[in-house]
N, C-alpha and C positions, 0 to 999 in steps of 0.2 A: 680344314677351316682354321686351328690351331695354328701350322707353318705359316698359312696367309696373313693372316691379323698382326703373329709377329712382326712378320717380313714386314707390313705397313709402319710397324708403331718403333721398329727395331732402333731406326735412326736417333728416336728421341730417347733413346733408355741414357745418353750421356747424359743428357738434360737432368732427368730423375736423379740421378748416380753425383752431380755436381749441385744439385738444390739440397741432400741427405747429408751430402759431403761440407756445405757452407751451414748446416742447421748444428752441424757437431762440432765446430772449430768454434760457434758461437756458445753461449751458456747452453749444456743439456736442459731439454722442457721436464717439467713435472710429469711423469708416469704413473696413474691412477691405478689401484692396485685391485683386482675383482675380488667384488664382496662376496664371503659366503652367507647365504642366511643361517636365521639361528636354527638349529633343530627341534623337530618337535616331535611330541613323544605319537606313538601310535594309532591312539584316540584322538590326537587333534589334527591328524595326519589326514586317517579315516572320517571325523567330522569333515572337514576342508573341504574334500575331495567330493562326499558326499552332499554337500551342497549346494557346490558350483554345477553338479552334473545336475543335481534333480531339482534344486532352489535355488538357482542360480537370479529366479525374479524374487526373492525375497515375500513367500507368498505372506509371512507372519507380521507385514513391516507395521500394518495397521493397527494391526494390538498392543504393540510397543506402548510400554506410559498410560494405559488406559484403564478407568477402575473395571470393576468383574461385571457390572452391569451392563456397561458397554461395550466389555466384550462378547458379552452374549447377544449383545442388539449386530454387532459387525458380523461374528459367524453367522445369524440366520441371512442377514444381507448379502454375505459371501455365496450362500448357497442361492439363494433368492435376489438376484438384482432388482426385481421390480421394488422392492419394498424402499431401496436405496432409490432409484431416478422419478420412481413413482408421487415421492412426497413436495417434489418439484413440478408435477406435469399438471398441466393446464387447458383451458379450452382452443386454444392458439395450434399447440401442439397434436390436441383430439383433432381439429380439423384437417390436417396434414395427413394424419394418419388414417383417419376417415375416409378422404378420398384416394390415399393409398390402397388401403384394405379393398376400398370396391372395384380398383381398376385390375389387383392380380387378383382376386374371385372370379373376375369375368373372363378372365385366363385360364386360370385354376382349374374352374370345373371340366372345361371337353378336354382339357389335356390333361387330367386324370383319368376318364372316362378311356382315353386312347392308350397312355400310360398303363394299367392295368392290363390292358390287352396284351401290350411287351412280357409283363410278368406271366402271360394266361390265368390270369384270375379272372370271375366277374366284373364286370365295369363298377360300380356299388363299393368297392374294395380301396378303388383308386380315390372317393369322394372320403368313404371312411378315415383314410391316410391324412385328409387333410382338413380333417375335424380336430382328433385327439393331439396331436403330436403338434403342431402349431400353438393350440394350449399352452401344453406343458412346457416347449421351447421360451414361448413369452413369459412365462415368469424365471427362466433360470437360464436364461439364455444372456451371453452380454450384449452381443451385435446388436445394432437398432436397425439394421439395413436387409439382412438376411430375411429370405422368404421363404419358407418351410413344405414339406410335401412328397410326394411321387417323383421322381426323378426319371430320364427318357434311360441314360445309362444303366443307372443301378436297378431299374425295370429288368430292362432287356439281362444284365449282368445273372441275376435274380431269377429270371424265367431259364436262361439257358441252363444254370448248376441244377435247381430243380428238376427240369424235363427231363437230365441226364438219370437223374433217381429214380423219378416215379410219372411215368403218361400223362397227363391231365385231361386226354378223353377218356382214358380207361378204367383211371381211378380218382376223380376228382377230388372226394374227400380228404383221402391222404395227401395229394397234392400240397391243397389248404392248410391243413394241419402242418405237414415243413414246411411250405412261407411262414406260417406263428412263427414255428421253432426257429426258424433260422434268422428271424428276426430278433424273437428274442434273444436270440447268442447272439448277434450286432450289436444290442447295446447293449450285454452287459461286455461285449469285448471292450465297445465306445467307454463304459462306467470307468473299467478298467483303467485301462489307457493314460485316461484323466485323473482318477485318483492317483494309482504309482507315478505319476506325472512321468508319463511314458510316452509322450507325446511326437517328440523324437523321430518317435519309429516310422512314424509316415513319411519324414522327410528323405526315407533310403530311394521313394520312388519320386526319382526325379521330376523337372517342369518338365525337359525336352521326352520324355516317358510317356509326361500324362497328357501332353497336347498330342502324339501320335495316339495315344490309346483311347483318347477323346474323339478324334479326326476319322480312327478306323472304325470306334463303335457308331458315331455319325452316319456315315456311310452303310453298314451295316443294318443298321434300322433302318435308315432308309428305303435299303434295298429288299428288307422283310415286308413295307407298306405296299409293294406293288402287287403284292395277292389283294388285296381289299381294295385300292387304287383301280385295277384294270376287271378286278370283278374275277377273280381265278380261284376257280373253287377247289380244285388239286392242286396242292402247294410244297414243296420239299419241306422239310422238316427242319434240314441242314441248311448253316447260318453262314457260310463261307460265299462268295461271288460269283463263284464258278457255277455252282450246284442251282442258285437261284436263279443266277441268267439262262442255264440250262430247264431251270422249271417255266419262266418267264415265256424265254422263245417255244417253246414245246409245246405250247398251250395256244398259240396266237392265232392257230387257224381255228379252232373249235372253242376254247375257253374264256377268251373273252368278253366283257360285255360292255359293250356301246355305252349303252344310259350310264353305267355307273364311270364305264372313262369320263364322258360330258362332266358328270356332274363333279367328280372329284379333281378334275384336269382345270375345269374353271374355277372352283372356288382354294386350289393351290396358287393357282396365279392373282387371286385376291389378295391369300393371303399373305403373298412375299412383296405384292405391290404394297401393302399395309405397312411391312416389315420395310418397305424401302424410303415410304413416304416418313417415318417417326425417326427412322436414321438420319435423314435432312434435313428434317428439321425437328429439334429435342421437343420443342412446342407441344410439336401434337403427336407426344409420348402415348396418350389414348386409344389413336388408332391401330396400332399393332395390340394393343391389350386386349380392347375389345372386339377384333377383328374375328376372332377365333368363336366366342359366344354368339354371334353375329352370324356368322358361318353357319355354326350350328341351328342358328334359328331357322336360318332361311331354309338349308336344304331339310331338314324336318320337315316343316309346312310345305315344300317341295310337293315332298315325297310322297306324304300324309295325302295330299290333293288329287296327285296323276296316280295315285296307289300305283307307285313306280316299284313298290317290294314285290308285287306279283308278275314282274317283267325280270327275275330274278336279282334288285336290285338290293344287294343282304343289309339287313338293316339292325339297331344291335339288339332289340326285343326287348323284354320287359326287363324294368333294373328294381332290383329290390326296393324299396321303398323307408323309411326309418332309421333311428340309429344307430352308430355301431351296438350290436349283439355283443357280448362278452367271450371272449375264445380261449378263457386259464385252461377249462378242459382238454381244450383241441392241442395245448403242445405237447410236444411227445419229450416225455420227461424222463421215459424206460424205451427199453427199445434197440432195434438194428437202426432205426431212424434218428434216433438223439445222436449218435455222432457224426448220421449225413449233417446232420441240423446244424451242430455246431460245427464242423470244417464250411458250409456253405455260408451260413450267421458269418465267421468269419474275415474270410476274404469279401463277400458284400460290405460289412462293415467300415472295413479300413479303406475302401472304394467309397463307397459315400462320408466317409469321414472327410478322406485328403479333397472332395469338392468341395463339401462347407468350409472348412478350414481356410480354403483358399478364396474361395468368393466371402468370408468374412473380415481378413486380413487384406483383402484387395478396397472393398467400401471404407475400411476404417480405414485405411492409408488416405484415402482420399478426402472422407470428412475428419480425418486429424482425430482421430480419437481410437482409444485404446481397449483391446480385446483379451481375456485372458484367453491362451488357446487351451488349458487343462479343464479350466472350468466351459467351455464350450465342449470339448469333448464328454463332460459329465451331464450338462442338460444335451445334448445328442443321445448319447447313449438311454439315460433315464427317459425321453422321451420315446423311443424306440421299444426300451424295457414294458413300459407300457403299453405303448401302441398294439405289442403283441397280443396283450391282453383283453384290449378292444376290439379285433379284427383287422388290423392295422399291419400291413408292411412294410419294408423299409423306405420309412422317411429322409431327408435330409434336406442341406440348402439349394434352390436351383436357379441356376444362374439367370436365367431368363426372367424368371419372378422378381428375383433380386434386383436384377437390372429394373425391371419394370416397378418396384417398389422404391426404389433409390430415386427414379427420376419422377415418379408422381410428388414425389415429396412427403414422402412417409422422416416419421421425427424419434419413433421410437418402437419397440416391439406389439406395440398394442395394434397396431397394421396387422397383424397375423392374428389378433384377437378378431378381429372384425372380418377377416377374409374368412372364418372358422364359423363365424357365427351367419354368415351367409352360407357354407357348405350346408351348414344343420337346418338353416330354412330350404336348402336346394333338395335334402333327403327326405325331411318331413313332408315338401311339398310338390315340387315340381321333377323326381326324378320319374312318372307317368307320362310325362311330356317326351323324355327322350328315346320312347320307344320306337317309333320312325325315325331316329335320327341315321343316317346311309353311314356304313362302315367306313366308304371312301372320305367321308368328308375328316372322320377322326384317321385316318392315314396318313390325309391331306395336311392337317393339324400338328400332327406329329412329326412329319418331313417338312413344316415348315419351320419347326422346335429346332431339330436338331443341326437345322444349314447353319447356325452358328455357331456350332463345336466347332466346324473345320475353320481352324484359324492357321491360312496360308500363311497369313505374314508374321507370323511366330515362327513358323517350320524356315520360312527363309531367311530371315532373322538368326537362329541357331544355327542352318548353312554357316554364314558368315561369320559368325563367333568360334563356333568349334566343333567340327567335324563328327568327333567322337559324339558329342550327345546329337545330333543329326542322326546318324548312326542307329544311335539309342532310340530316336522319334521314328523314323523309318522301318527299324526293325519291330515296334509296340504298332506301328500301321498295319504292317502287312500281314503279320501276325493276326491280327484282328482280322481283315477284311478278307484274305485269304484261308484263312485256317478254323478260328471261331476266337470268341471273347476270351476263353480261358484260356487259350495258347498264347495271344497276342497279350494279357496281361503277366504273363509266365516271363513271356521276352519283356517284356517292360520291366520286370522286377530282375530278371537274371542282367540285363544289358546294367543297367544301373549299381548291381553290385559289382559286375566286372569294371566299372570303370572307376569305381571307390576300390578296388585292388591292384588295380593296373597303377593310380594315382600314387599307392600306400609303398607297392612294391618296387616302383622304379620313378622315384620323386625325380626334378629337376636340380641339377649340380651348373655351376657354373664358373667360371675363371674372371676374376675381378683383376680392372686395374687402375691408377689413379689419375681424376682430371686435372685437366691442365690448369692450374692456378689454385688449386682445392687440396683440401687435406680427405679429400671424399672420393671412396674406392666403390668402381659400380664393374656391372656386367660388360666385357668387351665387346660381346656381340651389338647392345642396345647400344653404345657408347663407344665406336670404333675408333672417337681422338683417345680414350684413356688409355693409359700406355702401363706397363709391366715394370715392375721393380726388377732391374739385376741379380742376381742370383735367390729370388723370392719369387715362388710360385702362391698365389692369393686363390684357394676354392671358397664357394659358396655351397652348402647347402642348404636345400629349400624344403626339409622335411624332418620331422620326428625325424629318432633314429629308433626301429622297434626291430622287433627278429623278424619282420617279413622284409627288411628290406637294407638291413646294416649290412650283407658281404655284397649287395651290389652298389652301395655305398661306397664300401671300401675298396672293391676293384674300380669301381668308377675313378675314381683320384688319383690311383696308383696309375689310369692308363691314361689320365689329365697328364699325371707325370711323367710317364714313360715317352711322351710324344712329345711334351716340350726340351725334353733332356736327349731326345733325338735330334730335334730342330738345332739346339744350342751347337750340341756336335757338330754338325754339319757347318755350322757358318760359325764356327770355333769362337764361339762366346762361351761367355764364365759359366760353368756350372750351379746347381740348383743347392744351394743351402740350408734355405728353411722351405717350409713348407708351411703355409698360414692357412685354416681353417674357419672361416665369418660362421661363426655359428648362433649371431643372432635371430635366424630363421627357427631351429631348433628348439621346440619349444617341450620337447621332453627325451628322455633316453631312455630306455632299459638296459638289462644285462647282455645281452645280445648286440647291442649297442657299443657298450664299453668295451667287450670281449675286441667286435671291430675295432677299434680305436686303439686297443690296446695291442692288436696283430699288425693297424698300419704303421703303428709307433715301431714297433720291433723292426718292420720290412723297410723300414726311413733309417732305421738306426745302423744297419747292414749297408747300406748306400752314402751314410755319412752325413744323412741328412736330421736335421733337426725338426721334430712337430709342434708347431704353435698353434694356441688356440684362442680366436678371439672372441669377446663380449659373450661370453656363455651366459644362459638367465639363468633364476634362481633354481629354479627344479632343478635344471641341466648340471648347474654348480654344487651341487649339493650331492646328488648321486655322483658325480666324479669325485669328492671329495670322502665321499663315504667309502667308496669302492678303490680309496689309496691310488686312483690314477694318475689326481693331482701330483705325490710324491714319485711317482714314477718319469712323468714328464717334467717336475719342477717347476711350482707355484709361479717363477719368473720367467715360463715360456708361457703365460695365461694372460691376457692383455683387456684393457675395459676394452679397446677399437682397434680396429687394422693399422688403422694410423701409428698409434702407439708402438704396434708389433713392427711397423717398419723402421720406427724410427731408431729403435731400439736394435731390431738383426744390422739394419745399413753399416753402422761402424764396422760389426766384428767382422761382418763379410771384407771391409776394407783391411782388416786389419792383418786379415787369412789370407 
C-alpha cells in the first residue's frame, strides 16, 4: 500500500520540495519552541493524578465558600436527594407521579410474581422486592425516571448461581438463606463501588457485551417458560437450548397439556398485541402496562370457574400473605456458605448494577438532566443492603417499568413511592386472590417481558461499525443461549478485555502527509491528494506508549521505514533524512516507552538518519525531559507541529 500511494503522490513531491525551497529564500518563520511544564513535587503529583481518576466530577465543588451550617444541610442532601427536589415538589408534580406509580404497580405485581419463579423462590418474594427497595431508592436515589424491583435477567442470573449450590426442592431453606446472602454481598459490593468511586469498573463490560448477553439471557428465559407454557411437568434442569428443546420435543406425545397451551398461547398473543398497540401509538402507553394485571385477572377467574386446576392445569397456590418478615437471621454470616454468598452477591451485583446505571444515564440523556453515577451506585447498593434484611432479593432498575414510568409521565422518584405502597396493599390484601392464577399465564407474562431485550438493530448496528465488538455481542449470545448464563457472561467479560488489550498492545500508526494548499499534515490513506515531504518520513502514533505495547511501536516505524527507503531505491529518489514522530495523540509515556524511543533513536542514528519529534503534551514532555532524552536527541529536533519540523529539516536536506 506504502509503494502505491507513493507511486500516486510521487510526481507532486517537486511541488512540496519548490513551495520549502521558495519559504527559505524568503524571511525564515518564527519557530515556537515546546514548553516544558513546571515540575511538581511528589504529593502534587500524586494529588493530580488522584483526582482526575477518582474526582474527576469535583464531587466537593458544592461546599466551596459555604458557612459549616450549610454544609451540613448539603451532605445530608448529598446523601438524601429527596430532601433537596423535594422542597420544590408540588401537587402538579404529585399527579404525574401518581398516575405513573399506578400504571408500573399494574406491571409490577404478576411480573414479580413470574420473576421470583426465574430466581425459584416463592412468588410472595418477587412482591416483597418491590416494597422495600423502591423505598429506599426514592429517597437516595438521583434518577427521577428509573423504576425499581425484580428484574427478568438478574432473576434468572440469580436462580442459576444458586441452584449450582444448593437444590431448592431438596433444601429450600438454605436455598433462601443464600439469595439473603447473596444479596447482601450485591449491595454492599454496589456500596462499595460507589464510595471508592469505583464506578469505572463496570464500564470494562462492554455495550456490544451486554446487548448479546441481554439478547442470549432473552432467549434463555424464554425458552425456560415453555415448561409452564405447554403444561410439562418433567423439565431439564439444564438452561442451554439444546437440552430444553430436547426436554420440550420428548414430552409432546404424553406431556402436554391442551387447556394450559389455550390458555397461555391466547393470552401471549394479547399480550404482545398490547405491546404492539402502545409502540404505535405512545398515547396509549396504558395498555401494555396494564395488560399484564388484566391477564392475570382474567385467566384467575378463568380458572377459578371451569376448576381447570383439576384437568392438571398448575396453578401457583397459596402466596403468603403480609409484610416482608425480617431475614438479619437467615444470612449466613459463618459458614462454607458465606463465601458461595459472596462470589454469587457479586457477580449478580455488578449485573444489576451495569442495567440501572445504563437505563438511568439513557432517561437523563433524554429529559436533559443530570445523574450522579457513584451516588446511584450507593442508594443501589444500600437498598439492596437492606432489602436483604427484609426478605428481599436482588433489586435493580428495569427497563420495562422504566420505560413504562417515563412515558406515563412520572416527574420525580416518588412514582416508586406509590408503586410500593400499592405492593403493601397487594400483600396485606389481595395476594388470596392469586391463588388460581394458571402458571401459563405468568410464563406468558414473562416471555412477553423479555421480547424486548433482543435488540436486533443494535447487533446490526455494531455489524457495521466494528466487527470486533460483533464478535464480542455474538460470542456473550451464544455463550448464554448454548452453554448457560455463567459461561456466556464469562465470554462477555473475557471478549471485552481482549479487546481493551488487542486496542493497548498494537494501537494504530500511521504515515502522514501534507495538503495541498495547507500547512496541515493528515493520514495518506484518508487523504490520498496529501503528498510526502522529500527526504522526510511523517509517522503518527495513535496511542499511549506503555511496556505492553512500545517494541511493537517501535518495530512498527522502523518497518514504515524500511519499506519507504526500499520504494526510494527502487525508483532512485533521495533518501530518508529525518524521521518525524506526530505525537500529539500520545497522551502519556513510561519507561518502557522511552527505553523504545531511545533504541529507535540509536537504529536511525546507524542509518544516518535523524529523529524528530513533534508537539509532545505536557506529561509526555516532562518524562522525556526528566529521563535526559530531550539532550540526547537535542531540544532543536522537538518541534510545537509537523509543520514547524518540516520547515525547519527542508533547507538542511537541500543543503546535504
Amino acid at each position: 500500500m506504502s509503494h502505491r500511494i507513493s507511486s500516486d503522490v510521487g510526481a507532486q513531491e517537486t511541488d512540496v520540495t519548490n513551495e520549502t525551497s521558495l519559504q527559505h529564500h524568503s524571511e525564515a518563520p518564527y519557530i515556537h519552541k515546546v514548553g516544558i511544564p513546571p515540575k511538581q513535587n511528589l504529593m502534587q503529583e500524586f494529588t493530580a493524578t488522584l483526582k482526575e481518576t477518582l474526582f474527576a466530577d469535583d464531587p466537593l465543588r458544592w461546599f466551596k465558600d459555604q458557612p459549616q451550617s450549610r454544609k451540613f444541610i448539603i451532605g445530608i442532601q448529598s446523601v438524601f436527594p429527596i430532601l433537596e427536589w423535594g422542597r420544590h415538589y408540588n401537587l402538579a408534580k404529585f399527579r404525574g407521579d401518581l398516575i405513573a406509580g399506578l400504571t408500573i404497580a399494574s406491571l409490577c405485581i404478576p411480573q414479580d410474581i413470574g420473576y421470583s419463579k426465574l430466581a425459584n423462590l416463592p412468588p410472595q418474594y418477587g412482591l416483597y422486592s418491590s416494597f422495600v427497595p423502591p423505598l429506599i431508592y426514592a429517597f437516595m436515589g438521583s434518577s427521577r425516571d428509573i423504576a425499581i424491583g425484580p428484574v427478568a435477567v438478574v432473576s434468572l442470573l440469580l436462580g442459576t448461581l444458586l441452584h449450582n449450590e444448593i437444590d431448592p426442592a431438596k433444601n429450600p431453606n438454605d436455598y433462601r438463606r443464600l439469595a439473603f446472602t447473596a444479596t447482601f454481598f450485591a449491595g454492599i459490593t454496589e456500596v462499595m463501588l460507589g464510595f471508592f468511586r469505583l464506578g469505572f469498573l463496570i464500564d470494562f463490560l462492554s455495550h456490544a457485551a451486554v446487548v448479546g448477553f441481554m439478547g442470549g439471557a432473552a432467549i434463555t428465559i424464554a425458552l425456560q417458560q415453555l415448561k409452564d407454557l405447554l403444561g410439562i411437568t418433567k423439565f431439564t434442569k439444564e438452561t442451554d437450548i439444546v437440552s430444553v428443546m430436547r426436554s420440550v420435543w420428548g414430552t409432546v406425545a404424553h406431556g402436554w397439556n391442551w387447556q394450559t397451551i389455550v390458555i397461555g398461547v391466547t393470552f401471549l398473543a394479547f399480550l404482545l398485541l398490547a405491546k404492539y398497540i402502545g409502540k404505535k401509538n405512545r398515547k396509549l402507553f396504558w395498555v401494555p402496562a396494564i395488560a399484564p394485571l388484566i391477564s392475570v385477572i382474567l385467566s384467575t377467574f378463568f380458572v377459578y370457574i371451569t376448576h381447570a386446576d383439576k384437568h392438571h392445569v398448575a396453578i401457583v397456590g397459596k402466596i403468603k400473605k403480609g409484610v416482608n418478615p425480617s431475614s438479619v437471621k437467615e444470612i449466613f454470616f459463618t459458614g462454607t456458605y458465606l463465601a458461595k454468598g459472596f462470589k454469587i452477591g457479586v457477580v449478580a451485583g455488578m449485573i444489576a448494577l451495569t442495567e440501572a446505571i445504563a437505563i438511568g444515564r439513557t432517561f437523563a440523556t433524554t429529559k436533559d438532566y443530570q445523574i450522579d453515577g457513584n451516588k446511584e451506585m450507593i442508594a443501589l447498593g444500600t437498598m439492596n443492603v437492606v432489602g436483604s434484611m427484609t426478605s428481599c432479593y436482588i433489586a435493580t432498575g428495569s427497563f420495562s417499568r422504566s420505560a413504562v414510568n417515563y412515558t406515563a409521565g412520572c416527574q420525580t422518584a416518588v412514582s416508586n413511592i406509590v408503586m410500593s405502597c400499592v405492593v403493601l396493599l397487594t400483600l396485606e390484601l389481595i395476594t388470596p386472590l392469586f391463588k388460581y392464577t394458571p402458571k401459563a399465564i405468568l410464563a406468558s407474562i414473562i416471555i412477553s417481558a423479555v421480547v424486548g431485550l433482543i435488540d436486533i438493530e443494535a447487533a446490526i448496528l455494531i455489524w457495521k461499525i466494528d466487527k470486533l465488538d460483533f464478535i464480542a455481542c455474538m460470542g456473550a449470545f451464544f455463550g448464554v443461549v448454548f452453554v448457560s448464563v455463567e459461561i456466556g457472561l464469562l465470554i462477555a467479560v473475557s471478549i471485552s478485555f481482549a479487546k481493551i488489550l488487542l486496542q493497548v498492545t498494537r494501537p494504530r500508526t500511521a504515515i502522514l502527509g501534507k495538503l495541498p494548499r495547507t500547512t496541515v499534515y493528515r493520514n495518506i490513506l484518508q487523504y490520498p491528494e496529501a503528498t510526502k515531504v522529500p527526504g522526510v518520513l511523517i509517522v503518527r502514533v495513535d496511542s499511549a506508549i506503555y511496556f505492553s505495547n512500545s517494541n511493537y511501536i517501535r518495530e512498527r516505524i522502523l518497518r514504515w521505514l524500511g519499506d519507504e527507503e526500499e520504494y526510494l531505491k527502487e525508483n532512485n529518489q533521495p533518501r530518508i533524512q529525518y524521521l518525524i514522530v506526530e505525537m500529539s495523540p500520545i497522551t502519556d509515556i513510561d519507561t518502557s516507552g522511552i527505553r523504545a524511543l531511545d533504541e529507535l533513536h540509536k537504529s536511525l542514528k546507524k542509518r544516518d538518519i535523524q529523529l524528530v519529534l513533534a508537539n509532545p503534551g505536557p506529561v509526555v514532555m516532562e518524562k522525556l525531559h526528566s529521563s535526559k532524552f530531550t539532550d540526547m536527541i537535542g531540544e532543536d529536533n522537538i518541534f510545537l507541529t509537523v509543520s514547524d519540523a518540516v520547515v525547519t529539516c527542508s533547507p538542511k536536506i537541500e543543503q546535504a
